[in-house]
VEXDREN-2710 file (C-alpha; in Angstrom, 1 decimal):
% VEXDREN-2710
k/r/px/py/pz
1/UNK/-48.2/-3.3/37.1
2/UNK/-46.0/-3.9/34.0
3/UNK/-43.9/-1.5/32.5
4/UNK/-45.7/-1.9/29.1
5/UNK/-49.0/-1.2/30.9
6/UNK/-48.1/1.4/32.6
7/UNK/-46.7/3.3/29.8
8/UNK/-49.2/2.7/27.7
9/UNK/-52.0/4.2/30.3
10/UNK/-49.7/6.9/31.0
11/UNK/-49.8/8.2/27.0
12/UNK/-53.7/8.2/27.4
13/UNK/-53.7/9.9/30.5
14/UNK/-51.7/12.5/28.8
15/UNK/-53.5/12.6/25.9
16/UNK/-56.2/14.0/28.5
17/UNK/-53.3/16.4/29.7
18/UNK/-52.4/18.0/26.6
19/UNK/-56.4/18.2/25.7
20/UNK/-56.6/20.0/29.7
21/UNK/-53.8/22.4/28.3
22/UNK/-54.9/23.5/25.1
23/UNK/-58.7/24.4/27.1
24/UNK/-56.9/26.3/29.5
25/UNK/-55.1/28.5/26.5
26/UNK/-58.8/28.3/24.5
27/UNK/-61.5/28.8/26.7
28/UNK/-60.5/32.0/28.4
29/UNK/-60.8/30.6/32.0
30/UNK/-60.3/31.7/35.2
31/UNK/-56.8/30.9/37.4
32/UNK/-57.8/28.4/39.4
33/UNK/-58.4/26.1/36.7
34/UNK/-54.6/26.8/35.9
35/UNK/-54.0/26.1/39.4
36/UNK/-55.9/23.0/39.6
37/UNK/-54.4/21.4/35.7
38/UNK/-51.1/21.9/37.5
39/UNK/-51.9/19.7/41.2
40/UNK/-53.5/17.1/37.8
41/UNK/-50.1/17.4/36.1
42/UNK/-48.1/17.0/39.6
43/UNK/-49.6/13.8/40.3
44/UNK/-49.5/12.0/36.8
45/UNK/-45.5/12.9/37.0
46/UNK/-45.5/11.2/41.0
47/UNK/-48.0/8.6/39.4
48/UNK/-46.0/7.4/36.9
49/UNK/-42.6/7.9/39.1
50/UNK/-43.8/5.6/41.8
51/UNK/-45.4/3.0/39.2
52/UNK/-42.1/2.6/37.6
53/UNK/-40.6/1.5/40.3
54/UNK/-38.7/4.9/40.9
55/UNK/-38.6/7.7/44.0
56/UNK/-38.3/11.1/43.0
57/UNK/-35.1/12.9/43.8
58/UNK/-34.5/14.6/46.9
59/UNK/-34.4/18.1/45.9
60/UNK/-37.4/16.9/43.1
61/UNK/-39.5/18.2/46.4
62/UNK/-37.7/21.6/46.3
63/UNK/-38.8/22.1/43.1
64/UNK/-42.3/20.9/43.4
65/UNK/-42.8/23.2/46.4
66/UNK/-41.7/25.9/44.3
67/UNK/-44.3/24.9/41.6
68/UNK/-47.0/25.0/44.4
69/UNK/-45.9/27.9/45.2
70/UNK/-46.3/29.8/41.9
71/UNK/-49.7/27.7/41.0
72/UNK/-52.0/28.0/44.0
73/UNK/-51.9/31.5/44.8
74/UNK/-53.1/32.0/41.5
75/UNK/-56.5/30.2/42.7
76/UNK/-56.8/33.3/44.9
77/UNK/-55.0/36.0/42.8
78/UNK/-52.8/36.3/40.0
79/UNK/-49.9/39.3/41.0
80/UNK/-47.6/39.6/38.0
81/UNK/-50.1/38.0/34.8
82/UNK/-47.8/36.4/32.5
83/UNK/-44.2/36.5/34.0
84/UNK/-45.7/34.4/37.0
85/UNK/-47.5/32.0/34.1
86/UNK/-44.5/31.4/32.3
87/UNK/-42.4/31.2/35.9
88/UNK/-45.1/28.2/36.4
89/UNK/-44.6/26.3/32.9
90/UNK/-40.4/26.9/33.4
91/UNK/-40.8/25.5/37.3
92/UNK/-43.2/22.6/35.6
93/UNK/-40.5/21.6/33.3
94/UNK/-37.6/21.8/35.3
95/UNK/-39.1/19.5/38.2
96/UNK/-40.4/17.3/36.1
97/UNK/-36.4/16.6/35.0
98/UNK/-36.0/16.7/38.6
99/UNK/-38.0/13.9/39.6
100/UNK/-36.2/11.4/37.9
101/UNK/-32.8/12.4/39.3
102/UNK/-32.1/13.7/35.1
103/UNK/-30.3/16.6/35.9
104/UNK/-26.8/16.6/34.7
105/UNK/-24.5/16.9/38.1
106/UNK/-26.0/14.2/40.0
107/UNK/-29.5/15.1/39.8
108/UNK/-29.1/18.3/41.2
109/UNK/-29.2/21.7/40.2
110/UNK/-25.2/23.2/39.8
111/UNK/-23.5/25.7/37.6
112/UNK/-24.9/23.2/34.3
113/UNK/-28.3/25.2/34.5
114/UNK/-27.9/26.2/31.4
115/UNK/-27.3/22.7/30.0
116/UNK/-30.0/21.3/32.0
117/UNK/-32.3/24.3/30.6
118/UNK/-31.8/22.8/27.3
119/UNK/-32.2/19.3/27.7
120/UNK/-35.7/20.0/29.6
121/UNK/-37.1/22.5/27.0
122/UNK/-35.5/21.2/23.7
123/UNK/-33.2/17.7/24.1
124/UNK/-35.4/15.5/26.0
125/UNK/-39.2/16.2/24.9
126/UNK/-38.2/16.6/21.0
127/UNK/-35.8/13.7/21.1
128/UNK/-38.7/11.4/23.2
129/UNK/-41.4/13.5/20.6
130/UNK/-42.5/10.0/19.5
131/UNK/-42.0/7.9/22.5
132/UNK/-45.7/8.3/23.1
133/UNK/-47.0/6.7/19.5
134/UNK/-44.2/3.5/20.4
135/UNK/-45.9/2.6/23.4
136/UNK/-49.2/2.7/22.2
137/UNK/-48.0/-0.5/20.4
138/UNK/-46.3/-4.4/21.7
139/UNK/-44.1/-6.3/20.1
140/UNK/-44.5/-9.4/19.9
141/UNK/-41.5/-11.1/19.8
142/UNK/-40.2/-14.9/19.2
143/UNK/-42.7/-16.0/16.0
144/UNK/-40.7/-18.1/13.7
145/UNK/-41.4/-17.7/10.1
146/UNK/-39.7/-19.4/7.6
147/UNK/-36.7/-20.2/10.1
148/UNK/-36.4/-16.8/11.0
149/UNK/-37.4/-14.6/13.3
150/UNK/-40.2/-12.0/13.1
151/UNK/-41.2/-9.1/15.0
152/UNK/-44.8/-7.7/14.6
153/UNK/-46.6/-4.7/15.9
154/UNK/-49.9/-4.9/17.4
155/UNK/-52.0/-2.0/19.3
156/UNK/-52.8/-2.5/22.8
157/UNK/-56.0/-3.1/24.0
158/UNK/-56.1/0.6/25.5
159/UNK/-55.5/2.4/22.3
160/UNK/-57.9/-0.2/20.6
161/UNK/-60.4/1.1/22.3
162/UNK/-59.4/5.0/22.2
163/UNK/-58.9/4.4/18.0
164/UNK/-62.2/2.9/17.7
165/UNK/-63.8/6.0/19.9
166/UNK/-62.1/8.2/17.7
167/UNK/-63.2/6.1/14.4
168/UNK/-67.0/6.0/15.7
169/UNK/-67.5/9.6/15.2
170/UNK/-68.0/10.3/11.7
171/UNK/-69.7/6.8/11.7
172/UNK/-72.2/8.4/13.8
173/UNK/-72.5/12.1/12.1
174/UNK/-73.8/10.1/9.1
175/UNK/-76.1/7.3/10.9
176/UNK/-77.8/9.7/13.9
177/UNK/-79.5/12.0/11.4
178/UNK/-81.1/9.2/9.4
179/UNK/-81.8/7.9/12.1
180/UNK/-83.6/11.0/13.6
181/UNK/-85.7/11.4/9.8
182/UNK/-87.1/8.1/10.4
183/UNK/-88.6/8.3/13.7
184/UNK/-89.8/11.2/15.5
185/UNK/-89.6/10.4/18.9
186/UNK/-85.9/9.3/18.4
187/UNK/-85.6/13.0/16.7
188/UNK/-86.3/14.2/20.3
189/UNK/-83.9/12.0/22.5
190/UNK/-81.8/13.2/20.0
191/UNK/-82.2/17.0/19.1
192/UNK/-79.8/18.2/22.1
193/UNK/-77.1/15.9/21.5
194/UNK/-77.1/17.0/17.8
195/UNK/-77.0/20.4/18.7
196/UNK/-74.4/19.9/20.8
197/UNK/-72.5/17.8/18.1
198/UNK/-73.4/20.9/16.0
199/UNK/-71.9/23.7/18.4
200/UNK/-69.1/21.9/19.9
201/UNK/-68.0/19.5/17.7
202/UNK/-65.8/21.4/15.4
203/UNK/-63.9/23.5/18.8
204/UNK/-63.7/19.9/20.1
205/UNK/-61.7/18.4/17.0
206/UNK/-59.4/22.3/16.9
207/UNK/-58.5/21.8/20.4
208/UNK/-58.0/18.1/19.9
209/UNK/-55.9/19.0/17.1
210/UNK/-53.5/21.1/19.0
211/UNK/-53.5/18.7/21.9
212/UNK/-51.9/15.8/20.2
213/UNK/-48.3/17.9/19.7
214/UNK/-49.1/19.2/23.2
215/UNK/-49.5/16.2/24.6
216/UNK/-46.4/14.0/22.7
217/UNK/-44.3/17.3/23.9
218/UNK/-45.4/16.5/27.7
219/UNK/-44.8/12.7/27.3
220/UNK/-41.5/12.9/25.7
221/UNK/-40.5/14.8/28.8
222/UNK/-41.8/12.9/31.4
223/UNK/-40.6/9.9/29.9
224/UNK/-37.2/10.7/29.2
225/UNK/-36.9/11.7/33.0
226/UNK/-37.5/9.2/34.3
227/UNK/-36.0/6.6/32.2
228/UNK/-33.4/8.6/31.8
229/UNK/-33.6/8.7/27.5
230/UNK/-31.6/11.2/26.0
231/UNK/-31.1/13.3/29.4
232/UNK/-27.6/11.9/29.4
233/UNK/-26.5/12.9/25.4
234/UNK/-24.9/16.1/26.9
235/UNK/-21.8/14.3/29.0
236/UNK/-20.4/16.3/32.2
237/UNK/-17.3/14.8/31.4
238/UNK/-17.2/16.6/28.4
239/UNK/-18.6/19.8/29.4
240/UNK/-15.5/19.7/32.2
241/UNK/-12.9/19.0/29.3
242/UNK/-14.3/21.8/27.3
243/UNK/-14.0/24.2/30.3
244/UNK/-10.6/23.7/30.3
245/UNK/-9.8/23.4/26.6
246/UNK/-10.9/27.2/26.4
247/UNK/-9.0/28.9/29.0
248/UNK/-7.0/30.3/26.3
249/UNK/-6.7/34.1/27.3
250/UNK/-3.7/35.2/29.1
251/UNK/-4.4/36.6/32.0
252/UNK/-2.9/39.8/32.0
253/UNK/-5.3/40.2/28.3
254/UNK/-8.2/39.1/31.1
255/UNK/-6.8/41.4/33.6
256/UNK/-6.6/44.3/31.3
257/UNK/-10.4/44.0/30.3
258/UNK/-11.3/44.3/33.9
259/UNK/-9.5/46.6/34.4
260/UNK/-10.2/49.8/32.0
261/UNK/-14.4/48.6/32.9
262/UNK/-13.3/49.3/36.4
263/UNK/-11.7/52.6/35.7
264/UNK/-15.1/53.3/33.0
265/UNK/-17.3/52.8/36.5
266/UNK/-14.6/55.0/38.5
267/UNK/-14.9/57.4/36.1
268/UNK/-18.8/57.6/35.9
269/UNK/-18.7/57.4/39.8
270/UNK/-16.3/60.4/40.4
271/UNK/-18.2/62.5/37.4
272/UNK/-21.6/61.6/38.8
273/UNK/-21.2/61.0/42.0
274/UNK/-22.8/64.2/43.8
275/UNK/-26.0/63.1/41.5
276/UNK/-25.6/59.1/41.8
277/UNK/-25.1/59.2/45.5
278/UNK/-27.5/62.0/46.6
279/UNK/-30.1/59.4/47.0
280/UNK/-28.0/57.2/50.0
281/UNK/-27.5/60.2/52.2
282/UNK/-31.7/60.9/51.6
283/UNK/-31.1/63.6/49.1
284/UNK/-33.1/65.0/45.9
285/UNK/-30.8/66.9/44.0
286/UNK/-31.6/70.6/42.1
287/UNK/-33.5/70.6/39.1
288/UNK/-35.2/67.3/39.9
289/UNK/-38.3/65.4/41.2
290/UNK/-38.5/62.5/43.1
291/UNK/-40.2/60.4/39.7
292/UNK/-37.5/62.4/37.2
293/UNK/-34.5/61.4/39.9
294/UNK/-35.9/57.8/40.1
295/UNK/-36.2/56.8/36.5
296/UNK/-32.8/58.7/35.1
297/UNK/-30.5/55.8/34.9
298/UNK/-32.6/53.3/37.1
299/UNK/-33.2/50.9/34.1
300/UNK/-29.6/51.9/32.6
301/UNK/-28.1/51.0/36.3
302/UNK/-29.8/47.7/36.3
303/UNK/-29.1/46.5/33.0
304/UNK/-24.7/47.7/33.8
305/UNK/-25.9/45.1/36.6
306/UNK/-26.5/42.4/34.6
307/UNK/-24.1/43.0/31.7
308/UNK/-21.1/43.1/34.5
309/UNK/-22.3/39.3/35.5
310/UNK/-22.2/38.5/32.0
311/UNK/-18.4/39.9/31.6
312/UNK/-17.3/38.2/34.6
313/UNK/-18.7/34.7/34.1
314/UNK/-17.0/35.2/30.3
315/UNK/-13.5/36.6/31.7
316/UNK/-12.8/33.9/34.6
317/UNK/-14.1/31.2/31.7
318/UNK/-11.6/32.1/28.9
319/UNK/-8.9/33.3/31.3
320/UNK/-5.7/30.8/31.3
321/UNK/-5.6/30.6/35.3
322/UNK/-6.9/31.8/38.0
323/UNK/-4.2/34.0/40.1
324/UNK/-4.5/36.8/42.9
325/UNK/-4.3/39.3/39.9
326/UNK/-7.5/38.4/38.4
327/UNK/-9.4/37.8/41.7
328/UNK/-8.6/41.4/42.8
329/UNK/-9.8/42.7/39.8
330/UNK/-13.2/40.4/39.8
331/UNK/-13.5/41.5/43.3
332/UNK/-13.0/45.4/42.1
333/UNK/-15.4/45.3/39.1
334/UNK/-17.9/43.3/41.4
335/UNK/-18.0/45.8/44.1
336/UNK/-18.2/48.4/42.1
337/UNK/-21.3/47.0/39.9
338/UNK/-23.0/46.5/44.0
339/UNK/-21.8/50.1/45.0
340/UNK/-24.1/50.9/41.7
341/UNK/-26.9/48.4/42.4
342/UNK/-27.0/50.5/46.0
343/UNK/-27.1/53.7/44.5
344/UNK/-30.1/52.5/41.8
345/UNK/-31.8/51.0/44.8
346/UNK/-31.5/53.9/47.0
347/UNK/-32.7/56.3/44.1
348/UNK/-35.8/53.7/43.8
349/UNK/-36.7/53.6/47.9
350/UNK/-36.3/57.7/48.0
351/UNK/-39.3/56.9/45.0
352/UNK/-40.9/54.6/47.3
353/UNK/-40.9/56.8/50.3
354/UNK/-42.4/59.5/48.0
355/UNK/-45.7/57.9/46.3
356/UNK/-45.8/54.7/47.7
357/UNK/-45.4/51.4/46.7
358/UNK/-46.4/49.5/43.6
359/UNK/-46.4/45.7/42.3
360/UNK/-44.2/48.0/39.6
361/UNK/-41.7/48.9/41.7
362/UNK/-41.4/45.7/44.3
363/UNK/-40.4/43.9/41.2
364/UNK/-37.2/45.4/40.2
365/UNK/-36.4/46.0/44.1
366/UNK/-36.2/42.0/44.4
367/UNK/-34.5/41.6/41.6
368/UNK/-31.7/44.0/42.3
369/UNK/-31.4/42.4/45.8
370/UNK/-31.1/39.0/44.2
371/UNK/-28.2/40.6/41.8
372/UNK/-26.8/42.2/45.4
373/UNK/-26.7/38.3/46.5
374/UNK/-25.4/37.2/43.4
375/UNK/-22.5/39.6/43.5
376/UNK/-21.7/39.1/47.1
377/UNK/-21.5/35.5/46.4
378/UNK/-19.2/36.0/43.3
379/UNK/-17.0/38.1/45.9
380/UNK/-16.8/35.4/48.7
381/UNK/-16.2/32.7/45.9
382/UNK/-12.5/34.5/44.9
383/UNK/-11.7/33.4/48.5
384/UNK/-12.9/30.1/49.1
385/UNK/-15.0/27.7/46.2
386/UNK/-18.6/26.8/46.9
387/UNK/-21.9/26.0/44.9
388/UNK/-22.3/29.6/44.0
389/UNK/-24.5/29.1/40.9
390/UNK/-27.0/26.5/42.6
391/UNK/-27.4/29.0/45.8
392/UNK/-27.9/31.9/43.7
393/UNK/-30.8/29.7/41.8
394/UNK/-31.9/28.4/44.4
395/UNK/-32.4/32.0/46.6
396/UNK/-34.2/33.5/43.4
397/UNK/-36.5/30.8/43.3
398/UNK/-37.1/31.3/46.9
399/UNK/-37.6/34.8/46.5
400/UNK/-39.6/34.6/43.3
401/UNK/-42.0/32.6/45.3
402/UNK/-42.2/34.8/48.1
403/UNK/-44.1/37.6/45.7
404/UNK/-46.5/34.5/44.5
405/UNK/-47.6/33.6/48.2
406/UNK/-47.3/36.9/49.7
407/UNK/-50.7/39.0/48.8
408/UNK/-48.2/41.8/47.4
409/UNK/-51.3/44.4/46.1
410/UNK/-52.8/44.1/49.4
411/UNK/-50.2/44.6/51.1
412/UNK/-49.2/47.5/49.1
413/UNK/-52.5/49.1/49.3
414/UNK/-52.2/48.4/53.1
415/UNK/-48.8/50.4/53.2
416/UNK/-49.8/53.4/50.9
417/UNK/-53.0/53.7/53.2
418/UNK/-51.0/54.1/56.4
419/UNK/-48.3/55.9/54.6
420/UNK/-51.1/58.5/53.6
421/UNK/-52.6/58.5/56.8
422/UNK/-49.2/59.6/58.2
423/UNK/-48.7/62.4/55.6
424/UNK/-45.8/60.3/54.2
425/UNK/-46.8/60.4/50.6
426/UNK/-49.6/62.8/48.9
END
């Protein structure tokens, strides 16, 4: 099949997509239907893959097992509502970069994420937005007219037909009832379509409405990937220069940063630390409950978690070089933060072993042993330098989709019924 043909199917076939999309959002349906638009949309990205001539990535298949992943356990039951929905859209976008091999190092996912975050959900669709009107027309090329030569658009055949499907409607709002007032049997044959023109015609033109930006959005991504259209405006070449253009900070100004957050943390730890580490040794301190105990500083603990990653990412990206001083002190701040992570996950499981489990409280549990991986890996990395952004990614997708496949409510209702029977938890 031509290139020209292809493409030019492909933007109806979408057209159909975004329609699919806008119903899903519209119609209040149930998940499987979410479940089944996504296997619809994972083909018509392979589709149009193969029939350009193209194979899909290698780790493309990573990605599009983690999209399965997310999407048909919803047929069956849907355990965190609209995180795992928008988990699904993110994992739909980012493998269908994937597939054409779009990502910025090499295809494959590295410590550019966040680049590659932004050309998927901003750079490539908007700058493709009209890619999908441009193949709905030829050129045709080499007329000569008046010694010079012309190039003239004409519609394909395909959107020929779909614009003179579209036309034929209000055509026929005005001929059908004439035609139903001047014969009654025709009224007949005809009284359920109109009333289904009546009911539905108006939702269909809404949702058609919304579909179209829907479906340009779609198009502009999946053609860009895999033709590789704007995915390249952000160079790596670049990006590398600029990481070195801002190591501006001396590193004792790094070093000194580090340092007084470490001495903050030792601080809080020696103040606290009869009430922060009760919970390791099994312990609920005076004055407490096990749900007071659990929630004191849990969040607060979490979100020190997370800030911490931000400050080192920030401190070893301005600082002027990287020498034993600074690693000592990443590695000090980073196992402090963990030492806090354990004592926020050991106040959580004393929680746990209390009332049970919860969807609530699995959550934040996986989370803060991703961040425990994430800081580990930060640690090993001061020693010797390896992928650590793209394993980290790569392990929370892995873990994110465990909690999709895994039936979490049963099995926590499974757990607090044994726990009960035992006379573990009330």
């Amino acid at each position: 099949m031509k290139t020209k043909d292809l493409n030019q199917i492909m933007s109806v076939l979408y057209l159909g997509l975004g329609y699919g999309f806008v119903y899903l959002w519209s119609s209040w349906t149930s998940e499987w239907r979410l479940t089944l638009f996504t296997a619809a949309y994972a083909i018509a990205v392979l589709g149009y893959c193969y029939g350009s001539g193209r194979k899909p990535a290698r780790e493309s298949w990573f990605w599009l097992t983690v999209l399965f992943a997310i999407a048909i356990p919803m047929n069956f039951y849907l355990t965190f509502g609209i995180l795992q929905i928008l988990a699904l859209m993110m994992a739909a976008a980012y493998w269908t970069e994937s597939v054409g091999g779009s990502l910025l190092d090499h295809g494959k996912t590295s410590h550019f994420i966040a680049f590659d975050l932004w050309n998927v959900f901003v750079q490539v669709p908007f700058r493709n937005f009209s890619a999908q009107i441009l193949v709905w027309f030829s050129e045709k090329e080499n007329e000569q007219e008046e010694g010079t030569e012309q190039k003239k658009m004409k519609m394909s055949g395909v959107m020929a037909v779909v614009c003179g499907l579209v036309l034929v409607i209000p055509v026929l709002c005005m001929i059908l009832p004439l035609l139903s007032r001047a014969d009654a049997g025709f009224a007949r044959a005809t009284e359920e379509i109109t009333e289904y023109l009546q009911w539905h015609l108006a939702t269909v033109l809404m949702r058609l409405l919304f579909a179209i930006p829907v479906s340009l959005y779609l198009f502009g991504l999946v053609y860009g990937s895999i033709y590789k259209v704007h995915t390249d405006d952000i160079k790596v070449e670049q990006l590398r220069k600029m990481s070195v253009q801002v190591k501006r900070l001396p590193q004792v100004t790094v070093c000194t940063v580090l340092l007084v957050i470490c001495g903050v943390y030792g601080f809080f730890m020696g103040i606290q630390g009869n009430y922060l580490f009760s919970a390791i040794a099994g312990r609920l301190p005076e004055t407490f409950t096990y749900a007071e105990y659990a929630r004191r500083g849990f969040f607060e603990l979490c979100q020190i978690g997370i800030w911490t990653l931000g400050i080192l990412f920030l401190a070893n990206m301005f600082a002027g070089q990287t020498a034993k001083a600074l690693k000592c002190c990443n590695i000090l701040l980073a196992g402090e933060t963990l030492l806090l992570l354990i004592t926020a996950a050991s106040k959580m499981f004393l929680y746990i072993r209390s009332y049970g489990l919860t969807i609530n409280r699995i959550l934040p549990m996986v989370f803060m042993i991703w961040m425990g991986m994430v800081l580990i890996s930060f640690v090993l990395r001061q020693r010797k330098r390896f992928p650590m952004v793209r394993i980290c990614v790569l392990a929370g997708a892995v873990l994110f989709c465990m909690l999709c496949v895994l039936p979490v409510q049963h099995l926590t209702e499974l757990y607090n019924t044994w726990a009960r029977m035992r006379g573990l938890i009330p």
